[in-house]
C-alpha positions as CSV (number, residue, x, y, z in Angstrom):
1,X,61.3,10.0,32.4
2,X,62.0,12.6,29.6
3,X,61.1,9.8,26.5
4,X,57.8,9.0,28.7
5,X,57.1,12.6,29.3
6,X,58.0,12.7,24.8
7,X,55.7,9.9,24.4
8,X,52.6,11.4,26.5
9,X,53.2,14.8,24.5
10,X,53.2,13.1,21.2
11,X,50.5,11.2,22.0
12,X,48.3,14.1,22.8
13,X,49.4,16.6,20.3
14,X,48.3,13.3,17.8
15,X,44.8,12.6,19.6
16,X,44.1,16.8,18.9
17,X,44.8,16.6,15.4
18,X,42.4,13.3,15.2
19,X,39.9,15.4,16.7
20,X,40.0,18.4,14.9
21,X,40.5,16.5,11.6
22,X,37.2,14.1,12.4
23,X,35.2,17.5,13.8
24,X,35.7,19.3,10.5
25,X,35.3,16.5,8.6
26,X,32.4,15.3,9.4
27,X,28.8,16.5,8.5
28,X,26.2,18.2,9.9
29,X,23.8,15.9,10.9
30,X,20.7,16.4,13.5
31,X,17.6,15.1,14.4
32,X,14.6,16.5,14.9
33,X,12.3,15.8,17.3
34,X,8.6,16.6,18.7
35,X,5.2,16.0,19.0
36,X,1.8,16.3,17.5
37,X,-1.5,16.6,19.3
38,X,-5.4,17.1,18.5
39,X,-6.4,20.1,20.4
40,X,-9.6,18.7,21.9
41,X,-10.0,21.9,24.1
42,X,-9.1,24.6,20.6
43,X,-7.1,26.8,22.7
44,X,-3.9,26.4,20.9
45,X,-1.9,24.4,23.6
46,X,-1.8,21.3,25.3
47,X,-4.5,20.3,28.5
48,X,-4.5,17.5,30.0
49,X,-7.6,16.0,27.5
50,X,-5.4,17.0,24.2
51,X,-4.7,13.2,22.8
52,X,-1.6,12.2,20.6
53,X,-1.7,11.8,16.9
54,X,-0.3,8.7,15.9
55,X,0.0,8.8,12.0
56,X,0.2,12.8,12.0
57,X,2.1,14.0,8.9
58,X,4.8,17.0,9.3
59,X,7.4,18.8,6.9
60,X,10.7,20.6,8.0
61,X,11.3,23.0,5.5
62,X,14.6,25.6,5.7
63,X,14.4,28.5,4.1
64,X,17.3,31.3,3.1
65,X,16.9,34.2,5.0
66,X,16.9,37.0,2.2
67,X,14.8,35.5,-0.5
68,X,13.0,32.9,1.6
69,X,13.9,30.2,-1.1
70,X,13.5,26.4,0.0
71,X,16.9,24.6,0.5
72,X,15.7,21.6,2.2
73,X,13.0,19.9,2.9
74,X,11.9,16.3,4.3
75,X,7.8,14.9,5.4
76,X,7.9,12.6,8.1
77,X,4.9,10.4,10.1
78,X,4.1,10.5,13.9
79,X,4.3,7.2,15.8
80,X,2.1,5.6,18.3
81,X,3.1,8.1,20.6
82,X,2.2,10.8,18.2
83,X,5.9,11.5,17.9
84,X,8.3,11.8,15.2
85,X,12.0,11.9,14.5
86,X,13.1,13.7,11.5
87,X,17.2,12.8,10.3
88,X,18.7,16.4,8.8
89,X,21.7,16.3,6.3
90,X,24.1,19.3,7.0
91,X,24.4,22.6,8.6
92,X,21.3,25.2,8.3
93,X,23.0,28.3,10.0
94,X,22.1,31.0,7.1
95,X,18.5,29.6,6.7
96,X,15.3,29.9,9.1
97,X,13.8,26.0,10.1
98,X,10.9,25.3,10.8
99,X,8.5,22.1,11.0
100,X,4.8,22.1,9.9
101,X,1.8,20.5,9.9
102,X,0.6,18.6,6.7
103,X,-1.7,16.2,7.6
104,X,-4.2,14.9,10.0
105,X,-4.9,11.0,10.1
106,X,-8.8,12.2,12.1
107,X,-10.8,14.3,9.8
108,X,-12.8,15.0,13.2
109,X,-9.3,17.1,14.4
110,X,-8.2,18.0,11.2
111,X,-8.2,22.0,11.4
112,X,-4.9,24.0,11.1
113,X,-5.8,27.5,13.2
114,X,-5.6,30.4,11.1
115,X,-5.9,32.8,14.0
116,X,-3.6,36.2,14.2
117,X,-1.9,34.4,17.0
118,X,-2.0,30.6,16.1
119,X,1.3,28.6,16.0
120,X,1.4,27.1,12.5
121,X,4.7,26.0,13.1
122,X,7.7,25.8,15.5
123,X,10.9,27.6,14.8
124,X,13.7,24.9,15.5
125,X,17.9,26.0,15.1
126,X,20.1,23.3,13.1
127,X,23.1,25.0,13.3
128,X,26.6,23.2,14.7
129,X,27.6,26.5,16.5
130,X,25.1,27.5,18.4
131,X,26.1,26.4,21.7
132,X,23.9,23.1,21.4
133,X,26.1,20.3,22.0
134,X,23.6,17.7,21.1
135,X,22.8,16.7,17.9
136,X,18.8,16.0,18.8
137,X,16.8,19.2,18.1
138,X,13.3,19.4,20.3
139,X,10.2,21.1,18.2
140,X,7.6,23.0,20.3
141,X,4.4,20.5,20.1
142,X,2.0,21.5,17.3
143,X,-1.9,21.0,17.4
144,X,-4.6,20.5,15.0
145,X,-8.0,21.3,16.1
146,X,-10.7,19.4,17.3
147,X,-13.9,20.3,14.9
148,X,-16.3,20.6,18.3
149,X,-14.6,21.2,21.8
150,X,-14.7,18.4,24.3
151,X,-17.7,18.7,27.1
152,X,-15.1,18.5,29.7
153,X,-13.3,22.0,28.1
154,X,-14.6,24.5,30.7
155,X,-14.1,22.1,33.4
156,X,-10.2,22.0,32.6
157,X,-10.0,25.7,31.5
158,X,-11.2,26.5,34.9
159,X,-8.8,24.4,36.8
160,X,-5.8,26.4,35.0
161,X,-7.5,29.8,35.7
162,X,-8.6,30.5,32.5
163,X,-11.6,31.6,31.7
164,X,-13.9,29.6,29.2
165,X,-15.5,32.9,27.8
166,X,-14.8,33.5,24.2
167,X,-12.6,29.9,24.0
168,X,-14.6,27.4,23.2
């Protein structure tokens, strides 16, 4: 009983260092993920007419927090879906990330809002202790805008409650 009860202990104590050696070991590594839509409506968020951009380009770039130097940075491409998946080498917890829009594949939705209150990019945290366990980061959807609103604009504004004066 006592060499079993010996064993189990040793056996533990030895799967705790494993972890904790593997744990700090290992590198930072996440993923980003999100989404990338042609604002068909120009109201800065997604309707049920916004469409998908397959082929959409986007940056990450992380910047230092005092001096806002670039310490990383990485383009990626939209799929089919209009979705992309950006791999991150190492831990970003003293810089400000944040991914961007670059590039439309439709010169018909090609327009980056310059608005006071447009979302030119979304804010994402790759930091290991953050309290996110996973390693998959989501990004807030970003839009470019359609050149000329949809016809069917005021019909879907309406159905949300928002008024069409002013929007489109």
């Amino acid at each position: 009983m006592a060499r079993s009860l010996q064993a189990v202990i040793l056996l533990t104590t030895a799967l705790c260092f494993f972890y904790l050696h593997t744990s700090v070991r290992a590198d930072a590594h996440f993923f980003v993920e999100g989404q990338v839509y042609c604002d068909t409506c120009r109201v800065q968020f997604i309707t049920r007419v916004s469409e998908f951009l397959p082929g959409a380009k986007v940056r990450l770039e992380c910047r230092d927090r005092d001096g806002g130097r670039l310490t990383y940075s990485i383009e990626g491409e939209t799929d089919q879906a209009g979705s992309y998946k950006l791999p991150v080498e190492g831990d970003h917890e003293a810089e400000v990330c944040e991914v961007r829009l670059i590039k439309s594949p439709r010169p018909d939705c090609s327009e980056i809002s310059q608005g006071a209150f447009a979302r030119r990019s979304a804010r994402i945290s790759l930091a290991s202790n953050n309290g996110i366990v996973s390693k998959d980061r989501l990004a807030n959807p970003l839009g470019f805008l359609k050149t000329d609103s949809l016809s069917d604009c005021p019909e879907v504004l309406k159905e949300l409650g928002i008024l069409p004066t002013g929007l489109i």
